[in-house]
C-alpha positions as CSV (number, residue, x, y, z in Angstrom):
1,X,33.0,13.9,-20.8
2,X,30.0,13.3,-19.5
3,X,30.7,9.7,-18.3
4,X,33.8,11.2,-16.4
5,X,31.8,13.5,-14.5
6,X,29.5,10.5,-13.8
7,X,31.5,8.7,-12.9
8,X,33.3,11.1,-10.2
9,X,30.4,11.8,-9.0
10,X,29.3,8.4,-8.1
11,X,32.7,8.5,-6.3
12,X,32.1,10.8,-3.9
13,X,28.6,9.6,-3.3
14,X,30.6,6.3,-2.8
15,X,33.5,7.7,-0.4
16,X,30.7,9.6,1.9
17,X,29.4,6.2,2.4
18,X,33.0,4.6,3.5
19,X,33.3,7.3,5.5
20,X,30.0,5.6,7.1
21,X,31.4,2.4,7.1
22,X,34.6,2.5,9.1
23,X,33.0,4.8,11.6
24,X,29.5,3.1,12.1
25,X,31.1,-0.2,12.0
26,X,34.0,0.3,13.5
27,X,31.4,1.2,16.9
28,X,29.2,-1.4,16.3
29,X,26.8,0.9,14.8
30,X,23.8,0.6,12.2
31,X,24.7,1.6,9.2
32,X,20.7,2.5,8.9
33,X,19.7,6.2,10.1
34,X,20.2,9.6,9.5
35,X,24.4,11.2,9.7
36,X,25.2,13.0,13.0
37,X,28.5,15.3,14.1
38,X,30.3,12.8,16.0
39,X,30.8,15.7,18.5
40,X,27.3,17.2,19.5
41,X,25.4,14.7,17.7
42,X,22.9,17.1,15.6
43,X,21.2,15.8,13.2
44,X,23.2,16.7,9.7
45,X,21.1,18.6,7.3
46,X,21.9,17.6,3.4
47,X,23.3,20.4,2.8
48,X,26.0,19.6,5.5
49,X,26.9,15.7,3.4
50,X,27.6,17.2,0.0
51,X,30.5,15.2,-0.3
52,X,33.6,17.7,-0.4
53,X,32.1,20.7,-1.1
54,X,30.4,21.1,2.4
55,X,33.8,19.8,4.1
56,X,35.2,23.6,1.9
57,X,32.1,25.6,2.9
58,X,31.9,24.6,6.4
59,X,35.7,25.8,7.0
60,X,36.2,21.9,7.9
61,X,34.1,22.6,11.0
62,X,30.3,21.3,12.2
63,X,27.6,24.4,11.5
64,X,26.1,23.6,15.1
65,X,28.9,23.1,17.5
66,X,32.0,24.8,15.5
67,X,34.5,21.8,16.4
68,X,36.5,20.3,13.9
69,X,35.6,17.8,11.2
70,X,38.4,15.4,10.7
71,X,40.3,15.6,7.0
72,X,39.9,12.1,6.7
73,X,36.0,12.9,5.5
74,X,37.3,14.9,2.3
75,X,40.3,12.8,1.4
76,X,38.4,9.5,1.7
77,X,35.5,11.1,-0.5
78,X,38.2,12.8,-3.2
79,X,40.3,9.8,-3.6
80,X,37.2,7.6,-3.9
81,X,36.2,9.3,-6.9
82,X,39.4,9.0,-8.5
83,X,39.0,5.1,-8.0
84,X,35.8,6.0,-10.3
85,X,37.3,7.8,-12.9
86,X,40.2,5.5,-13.1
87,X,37.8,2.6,-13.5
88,X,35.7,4.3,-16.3
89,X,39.2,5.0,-17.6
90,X,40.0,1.8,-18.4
91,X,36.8,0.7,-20.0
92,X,35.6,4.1,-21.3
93,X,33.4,2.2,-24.0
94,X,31.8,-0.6,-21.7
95,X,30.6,1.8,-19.0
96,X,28.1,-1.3,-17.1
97,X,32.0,-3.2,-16.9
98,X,33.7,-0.1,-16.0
99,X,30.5,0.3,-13.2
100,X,31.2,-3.4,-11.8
101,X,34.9,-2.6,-11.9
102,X,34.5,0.8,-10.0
103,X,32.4,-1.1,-7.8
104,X,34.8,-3.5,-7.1
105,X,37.9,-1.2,-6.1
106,X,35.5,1.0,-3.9
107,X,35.2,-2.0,-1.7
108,X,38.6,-2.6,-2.2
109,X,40.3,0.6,-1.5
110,X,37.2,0.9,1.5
111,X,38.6,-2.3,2.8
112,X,42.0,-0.1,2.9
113,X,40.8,3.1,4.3
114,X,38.8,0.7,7.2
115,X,42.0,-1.2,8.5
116,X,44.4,1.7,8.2
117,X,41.8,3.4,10.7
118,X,40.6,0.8,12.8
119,X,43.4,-2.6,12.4
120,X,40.8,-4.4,11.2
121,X,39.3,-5.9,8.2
122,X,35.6,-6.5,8.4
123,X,34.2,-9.5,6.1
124,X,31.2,-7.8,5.6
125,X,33.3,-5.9,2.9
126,X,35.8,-9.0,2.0
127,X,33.7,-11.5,1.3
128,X,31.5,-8.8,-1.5
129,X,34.8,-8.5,-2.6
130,X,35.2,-12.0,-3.8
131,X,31.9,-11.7,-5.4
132,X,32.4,-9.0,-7.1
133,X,35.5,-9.6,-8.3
134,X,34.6,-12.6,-9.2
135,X,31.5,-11.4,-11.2
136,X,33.8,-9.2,-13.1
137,X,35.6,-11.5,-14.0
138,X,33.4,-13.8,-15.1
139,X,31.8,-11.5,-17.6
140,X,35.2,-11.0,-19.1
141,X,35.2,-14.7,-19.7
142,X,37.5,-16.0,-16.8
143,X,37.1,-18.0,-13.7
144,X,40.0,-17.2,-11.3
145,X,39.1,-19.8,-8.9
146,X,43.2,-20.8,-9.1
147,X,44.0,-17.2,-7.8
148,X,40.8,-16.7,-5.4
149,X,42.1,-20.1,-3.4
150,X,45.9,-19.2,-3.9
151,X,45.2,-15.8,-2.5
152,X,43.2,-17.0,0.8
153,X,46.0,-19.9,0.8
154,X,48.6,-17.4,1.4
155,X,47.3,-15.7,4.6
156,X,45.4,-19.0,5.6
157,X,48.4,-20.8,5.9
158,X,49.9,-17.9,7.9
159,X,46.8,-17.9,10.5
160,X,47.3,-21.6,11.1
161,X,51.0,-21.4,12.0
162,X,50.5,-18.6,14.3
163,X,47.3,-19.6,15.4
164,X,45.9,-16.7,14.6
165,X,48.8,-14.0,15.9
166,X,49.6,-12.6,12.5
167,X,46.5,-12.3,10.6
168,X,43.3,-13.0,10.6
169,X,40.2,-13.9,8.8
170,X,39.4,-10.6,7.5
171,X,43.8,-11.2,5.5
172,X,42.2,-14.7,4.0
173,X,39.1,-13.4,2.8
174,X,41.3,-10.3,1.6
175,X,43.6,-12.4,-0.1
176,X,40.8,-14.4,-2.1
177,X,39.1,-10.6,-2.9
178,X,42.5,-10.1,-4.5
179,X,42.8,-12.9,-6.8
180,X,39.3,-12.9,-8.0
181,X,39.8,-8.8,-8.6
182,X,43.3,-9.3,-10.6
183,X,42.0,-12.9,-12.3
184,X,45.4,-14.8,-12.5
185,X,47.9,-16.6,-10.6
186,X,50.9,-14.5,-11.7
187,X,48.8,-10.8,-10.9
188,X,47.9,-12.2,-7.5
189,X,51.7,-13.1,-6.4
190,X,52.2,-9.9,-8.0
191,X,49.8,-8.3,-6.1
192,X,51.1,-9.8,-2.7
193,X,55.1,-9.2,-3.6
194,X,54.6,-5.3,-4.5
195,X,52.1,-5.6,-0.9
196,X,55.3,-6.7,1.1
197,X,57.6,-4.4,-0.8
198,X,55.3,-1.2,0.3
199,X,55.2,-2.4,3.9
200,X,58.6,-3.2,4.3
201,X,59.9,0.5,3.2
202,X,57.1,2.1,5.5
203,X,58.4,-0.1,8.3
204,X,61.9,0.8,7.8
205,X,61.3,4.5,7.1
206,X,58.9,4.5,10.6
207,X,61.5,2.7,12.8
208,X,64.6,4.8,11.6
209,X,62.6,8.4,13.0
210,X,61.9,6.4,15.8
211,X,57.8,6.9,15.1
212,X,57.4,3.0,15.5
213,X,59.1,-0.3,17.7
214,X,60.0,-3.3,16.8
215,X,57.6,-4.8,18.5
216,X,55.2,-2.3,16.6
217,X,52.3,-3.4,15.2
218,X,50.6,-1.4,11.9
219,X,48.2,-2.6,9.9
220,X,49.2,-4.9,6.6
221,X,45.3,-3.8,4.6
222,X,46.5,-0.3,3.2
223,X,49.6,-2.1,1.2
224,X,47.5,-5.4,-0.1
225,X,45.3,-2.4,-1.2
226,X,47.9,-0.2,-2.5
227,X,50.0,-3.6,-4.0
228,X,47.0,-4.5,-5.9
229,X,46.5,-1.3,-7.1
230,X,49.9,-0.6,-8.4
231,X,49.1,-4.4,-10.1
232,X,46.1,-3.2,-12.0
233,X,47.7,0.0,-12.9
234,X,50.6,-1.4,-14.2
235,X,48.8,-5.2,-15.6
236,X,50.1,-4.8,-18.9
237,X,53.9,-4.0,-18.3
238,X,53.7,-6.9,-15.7
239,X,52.3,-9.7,-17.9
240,X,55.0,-9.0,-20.4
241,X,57.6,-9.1,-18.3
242,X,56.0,-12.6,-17.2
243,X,55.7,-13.3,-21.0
244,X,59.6,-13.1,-21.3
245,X,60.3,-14.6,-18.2
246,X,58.2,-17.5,-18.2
């Protein structure tokens, strides 16, 4: 019990800061200084960053100028610590893999939270991706360096063609995060398939209620996140299917 609640809690220490991340760097901000209400600016005391729980006992407003907090400060910081727990889940007696592992989807599912709000994937959080992915891996004995290159391939390939048009560097360096993360070729096409699933059913859904064009553009991070995800949630069901397939 008591590495569950550690674990959460390190969560929501961990989704206060990605809620740093996308807004700071998003404006071109330092990431370096003290918090402020994006409306009045004041100073925020500690008591006002208790991930969550000051969100509930501020009424979802700022103590000094009353105006409204955004929702996204909460559900980043709850879901984040979910991403813990699910981590420490799935190696409940290794809790220093199950830290590099939590570690590893925070930046992952930050990577998410930071294009669905901004279109853009920063490498500053990518490329510790790869490393720590690749680190995690590593400890466990393997060296996906088939599925890092397969995965930056992938979009690589795609930014050549178009010259750029349909993704950029942040997709490669995404891609490669993604198959040093999952650690084989199979998970990583896996990974990418479920990716383009996801965003073809939100496409369709958006332009049949008329809420997006054709010509639309949303961004592709939130399914390579939620594809890889659904991968590692489901890894075990997945390699045996490829077990009797191939």
């Amino acid at each position: 019990m008591l590495g569950e609640v550690v674990f959460i809690l390190l969560g929501l220490c961990f989704g206060s800061f990605s809620n740093v991340l996308v807004h700071r760097l998003s404006k071109g901000i330092s990431i370096r200084g003290r918090s402020k209400c994006p409306h009045c600016h004041h100073v925020l005391a500690v008591a006002d960053l208790v991930p969550v729980v000051s969100y509930i006992l501020l009424g979802g407003s700022c103590r000094y100028c009353k105006k409204p907090i955004s929702s996204q400060y909460p559900i980043v910081e709850a879901l984040s610590a979910v991403v813990f727990l699910g981590a420490f889940m799935m190696f409940p007696m290794e809790p220093m893999i199950a830290l590099l592992f939590a570690f590893a989807l925070w930046l992952l599912f930050t990577i998410g939270v930071f294009d669905y709000f901004t279109s853009f994937i920063p490498d500053a959080l990518s490329v510790p991706l790869i490393i720590v992915g690749l680190w995690f891996q590593m400890v466990q004995g393997n060296l996906p360096l088939l599925p890092i290159l397969i995965g930056f391939t992938f979009f690589g390939f795609q930014w050549l063609i178009s010259k750029g048009r349909w993704v950029g560097s942040g997709d490669m360096f995404l891609g490669a995060g993604i198959g040093a993360l999952v650690g084989t070729v199979f998970l990583t096409g896996a990974a990418l398939f479920f990716a383009y699933i996801f965003g073809a059913l939100v496409a369709s859904a958006l332009l049949l209620s008329g809420k997006m064009h054709r010509k639309s553009h949303i961004p592709f991070g939130p399914f390579l996140v939620l594809g890889t995800f659904t991968v590692l949630l489901f890894q075990e069901r997945i390699l045996f299917i490829q077990s009797i397939w191939f």
